[in-house]
C-alpha positions in Angstrom: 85.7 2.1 3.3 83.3 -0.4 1.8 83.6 -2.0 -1.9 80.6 -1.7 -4.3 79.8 -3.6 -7.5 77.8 -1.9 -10.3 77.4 -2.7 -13.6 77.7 0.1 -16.8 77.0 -0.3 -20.1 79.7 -0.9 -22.5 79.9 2.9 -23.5 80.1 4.5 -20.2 82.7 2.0 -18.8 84.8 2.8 -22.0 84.0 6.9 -21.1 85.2 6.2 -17.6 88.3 4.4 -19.0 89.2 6.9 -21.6 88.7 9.7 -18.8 90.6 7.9 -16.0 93.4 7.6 -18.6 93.3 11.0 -19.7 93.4 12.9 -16.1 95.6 10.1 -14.5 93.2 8.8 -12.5 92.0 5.7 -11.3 88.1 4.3 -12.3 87.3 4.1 -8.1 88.5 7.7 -7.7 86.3 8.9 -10.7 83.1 7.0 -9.3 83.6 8.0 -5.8 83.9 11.9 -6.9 80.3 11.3 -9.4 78.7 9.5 -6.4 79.7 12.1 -4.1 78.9 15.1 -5.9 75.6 13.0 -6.9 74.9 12.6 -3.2 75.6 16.2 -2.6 72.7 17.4 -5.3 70.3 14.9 -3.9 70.6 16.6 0.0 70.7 19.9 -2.0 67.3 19.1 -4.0 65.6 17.3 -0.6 67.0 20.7 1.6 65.1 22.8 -1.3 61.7 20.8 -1.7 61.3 20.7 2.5 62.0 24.9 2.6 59.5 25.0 -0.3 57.0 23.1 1.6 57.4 25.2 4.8 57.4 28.3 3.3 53.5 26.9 1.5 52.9 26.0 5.0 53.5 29.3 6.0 51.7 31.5 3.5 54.6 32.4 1.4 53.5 31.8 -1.9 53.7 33.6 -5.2 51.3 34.4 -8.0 51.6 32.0 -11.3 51.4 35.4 -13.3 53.6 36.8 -11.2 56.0 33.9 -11.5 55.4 34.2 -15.7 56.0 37.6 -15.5 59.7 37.4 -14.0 60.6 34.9 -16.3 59.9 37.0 -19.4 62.4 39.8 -17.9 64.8 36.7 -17.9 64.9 36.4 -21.6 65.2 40.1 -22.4 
C-alpha cells in the first residue's frame, strides 16, 4: 500500500472528521472507500463513452426527436 498526501479545505476535513467519528471509522478508511468508489464511476463512464462511440461507428444511432420523444413519456 502506498501513502498519499492531499490537502482539503477546512469544511470537508471537519465533514470527514465528524463522519469518521460518527461510523467509527478511521479518515484513511473513509478516503480509500470515496477514491475507490470514484475510480469505479470513472471506468464506468470511460466503459460507456467507448460503447457509445462504437455503436456511432457502427450505424446505431437514434433520432434527436426520437430521443425528445422518450423523454416526455419519462415525466408522465
Amino acid at each position: 500500500m502506498r501513502t498519499v498526501t492531499a490537502q482539503l479545505p477546512d469544511e470537508m476535513a471537519e465533514g470527514l472528521d465528524a463522519v469518521a467519528e460518527a461510523e467509527g471509522r478511521s479518515k484513511a478508511w473513509l478516503i480509500r472507500q470515496a477514491v475507490a468508489d470514484f475510480l469505479a464511476k470513472q471506468h464506468e463512464l470511460e466503459r460507456l463513452t467507448l460503447e457509445g462511440l462504437e455503436s456511432a461507428r457502427s450505424g446505431e444511432l437514434v433520432e434527436h426527436a426520437d430521443v425528445m420523444a422518450e423523454l416526455d413519456q419519462w415525466g408522465s
